[in-house]
C-alpha positions as CSV (number, residue, x, y, z in Angstrom):
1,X,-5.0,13.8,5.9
2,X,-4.5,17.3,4.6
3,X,-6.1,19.6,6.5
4,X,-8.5,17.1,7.5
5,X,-9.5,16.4,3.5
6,X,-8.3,13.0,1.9
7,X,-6.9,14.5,-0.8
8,X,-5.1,11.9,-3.7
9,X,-2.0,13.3,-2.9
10,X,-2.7,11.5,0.5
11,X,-3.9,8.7,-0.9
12,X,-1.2,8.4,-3.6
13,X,0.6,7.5,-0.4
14,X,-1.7,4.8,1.2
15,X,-3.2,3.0,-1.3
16,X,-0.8,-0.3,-2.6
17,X,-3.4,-2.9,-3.4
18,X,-6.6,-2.9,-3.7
19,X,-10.2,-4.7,-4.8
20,X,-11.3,-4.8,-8.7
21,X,-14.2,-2.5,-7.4
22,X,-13.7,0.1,-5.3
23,X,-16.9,2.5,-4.1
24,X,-16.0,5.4,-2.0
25,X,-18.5,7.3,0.0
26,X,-16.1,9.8,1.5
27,X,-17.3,13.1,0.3
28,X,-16.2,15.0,-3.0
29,X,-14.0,11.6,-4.0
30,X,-15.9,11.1,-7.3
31,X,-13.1,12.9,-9.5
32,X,-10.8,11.6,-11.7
33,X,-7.5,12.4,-10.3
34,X,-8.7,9.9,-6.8
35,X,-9.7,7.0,-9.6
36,X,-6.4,6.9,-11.5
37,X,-5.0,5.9,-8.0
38,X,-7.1,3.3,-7.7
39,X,-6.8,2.3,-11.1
40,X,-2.9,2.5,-11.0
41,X,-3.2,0.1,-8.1
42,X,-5.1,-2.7,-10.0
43,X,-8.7,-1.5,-9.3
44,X,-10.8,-2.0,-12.5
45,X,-13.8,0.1,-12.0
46,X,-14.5,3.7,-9.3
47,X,-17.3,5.1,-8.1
48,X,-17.6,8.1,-6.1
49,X,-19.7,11.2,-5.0
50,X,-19.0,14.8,-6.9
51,X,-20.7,16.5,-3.4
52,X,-21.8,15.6,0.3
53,X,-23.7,12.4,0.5
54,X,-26.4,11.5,3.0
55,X,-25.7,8.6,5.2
56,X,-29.1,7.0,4.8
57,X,-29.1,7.9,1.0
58,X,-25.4,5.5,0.7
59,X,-26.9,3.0,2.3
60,X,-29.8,2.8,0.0
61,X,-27.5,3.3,-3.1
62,X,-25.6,0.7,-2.1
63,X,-28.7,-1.8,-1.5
64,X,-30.0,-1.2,-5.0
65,X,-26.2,-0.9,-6.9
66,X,-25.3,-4.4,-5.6
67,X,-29.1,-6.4,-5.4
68,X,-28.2,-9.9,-6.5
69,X,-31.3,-9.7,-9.4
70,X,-29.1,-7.1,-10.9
71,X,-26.1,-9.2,-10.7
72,X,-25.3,-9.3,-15.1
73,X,-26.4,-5.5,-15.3
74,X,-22.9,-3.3,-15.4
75,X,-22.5,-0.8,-13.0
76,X,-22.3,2.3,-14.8
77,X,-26.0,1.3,-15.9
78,X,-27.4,0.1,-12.8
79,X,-26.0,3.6,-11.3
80,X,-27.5,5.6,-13.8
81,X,-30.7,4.0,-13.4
82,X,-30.8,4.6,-9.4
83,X,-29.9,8.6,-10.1
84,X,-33.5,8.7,-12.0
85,X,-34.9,7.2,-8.9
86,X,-32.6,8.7,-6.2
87,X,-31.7,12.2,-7.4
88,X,-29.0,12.4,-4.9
89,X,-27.6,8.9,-6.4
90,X,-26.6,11.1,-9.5
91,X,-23.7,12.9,-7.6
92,X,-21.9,9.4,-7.7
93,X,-19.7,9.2,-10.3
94,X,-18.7,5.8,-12.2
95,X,-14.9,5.9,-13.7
96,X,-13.7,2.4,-15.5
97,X,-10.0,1.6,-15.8
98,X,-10.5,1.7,-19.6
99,X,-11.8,5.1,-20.2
């Protein structure tokens, strides 16, 4: 850590392989810079909060993001939906591999 922040310098250094999807919910890692490590690594798809998150609001973004009825509905949609539901939920930030 730098200065007790996981900054993607730090994680340039950590990160070697990694899932397709990767959802962070340490705070302020919804940024572009963070994703591009991710991505460099093989990830295919980022999400991550712009600000503080709630502990009880993750856990209930992260019930509706990955309920099995929603299994064909992309992510960046099913995200977008839950921010007009959860306005918290529209801090997260969805980055794909391919933008």
């Amino acid at each position: 850590l730098d200065e007790d922040i996981l900054t993607p310098k730090v994680m340039q250094t950590q990160v070697t392989r990694v899932p397709r999807f990767v959802f962070s919910t340490a705070c302020f890692t919804g940024q572009g810079e963070l994703a591009d490590i991710f991505f460099a690594a093989g990830a295919s798809q980022f999400i991550g909060p712009r600000g503080e998150p709630e502990g009880a609001d993750i856990s209930l973004i992260v019930g509706l993001l990955f309920r099995s009825q929603d299994a064909a509905v992309p992510i960046k949609q099913k995200l977008d939906r839950i921010g007009t539901l959860l306005p918290d939920a529209a801090m997260f930030k969805c980055f794909n591999s391919d933008q």
